[in-house]
C-alpha positions, 0 to 999 in steps of 0.5 A: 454836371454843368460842365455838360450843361454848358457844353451844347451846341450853338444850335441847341442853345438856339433851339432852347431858347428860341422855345422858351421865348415863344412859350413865354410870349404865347402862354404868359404873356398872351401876344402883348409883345412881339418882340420875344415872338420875333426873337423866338422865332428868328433863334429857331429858323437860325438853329434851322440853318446852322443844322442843314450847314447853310450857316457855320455854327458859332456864336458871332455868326448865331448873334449876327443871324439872329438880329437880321432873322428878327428884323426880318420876320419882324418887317414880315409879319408885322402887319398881320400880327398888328391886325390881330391884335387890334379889336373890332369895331364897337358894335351896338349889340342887344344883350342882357336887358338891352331891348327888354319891353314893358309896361309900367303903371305911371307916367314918366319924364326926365323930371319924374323916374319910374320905378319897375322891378324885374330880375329881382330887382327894382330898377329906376326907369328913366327917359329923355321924354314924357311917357304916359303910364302902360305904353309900351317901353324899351330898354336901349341902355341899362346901369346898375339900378337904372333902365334908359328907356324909349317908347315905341311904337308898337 
């Protein structure tokens, strides 16, 4: 039995492991690398050569192929690799209690925090100015336990 597992061609070889490398790439390691991307896929497009006898099929010509392919596809599809990988901007965007309005029943100050309970929660409310009690507030930062609020104009 291993003497038939040990006895595949090049070109199998090639295409079972190309496979399993970009399957460990895609599904276990999620794109973090892209070596085993590079290598999975310079190892299929040489088993794609040595199957249409554009390449002999033996190991030094498939070791000799498959650095160049990589290097190749690497120098290829860096850059765009590079630019998924990489994230967005950091957009300010209104979420969860970010933009929430309110009154509350005293004056506050950076000196003398508030307190507010909404969501089951009764939350110190802090601002960098003087407030005067019942204006209306907005929440521009929220903590555990804390709103940062402005007033506005409304």
């Amino acid at each position: 039995m291993s003497e038939q597992l040990l006895n595949v061609s090049v070109i199998q070889w090639l295409l079972l492991i190309g496979t399993t490398l970009l399957i460990i790439e895609v599904a276990v390691l999620g794109f973090a690398t892209f070596v085993l991307l590079f290598i999975g896929l310079a190892m299929l497009a040489v088993a794609g050569l040595m199957g249409f006898e554009i390449l002999p099929s033996d190991f030094k010509t498939a070791i000799i192929a498959v650095s160049i392919m990589t290097l190749i596809t690497a120098a290829v599809s860096w850059k765009f690799l590079k630019k998924i990988q990489t994230g967005s901007e950091n957009l300010k965007v209104e979420v969860g209690f970010i933009g929430h309005r309110f009154q509350i029943d005293d004056d506050i100050s950076p000196e003398k925090p508030g307190q507010y309970f909404y969501s089951g929660v009764n939350w110190t409310v802090i601002t960098d100015e003087y407030v005067e009690k019942h204006k209306e507030l907005k929440v521009v930062h929220a903590d555990v336990g804390h709103f940062k609020v402005i007033a506005t104009d409304d």
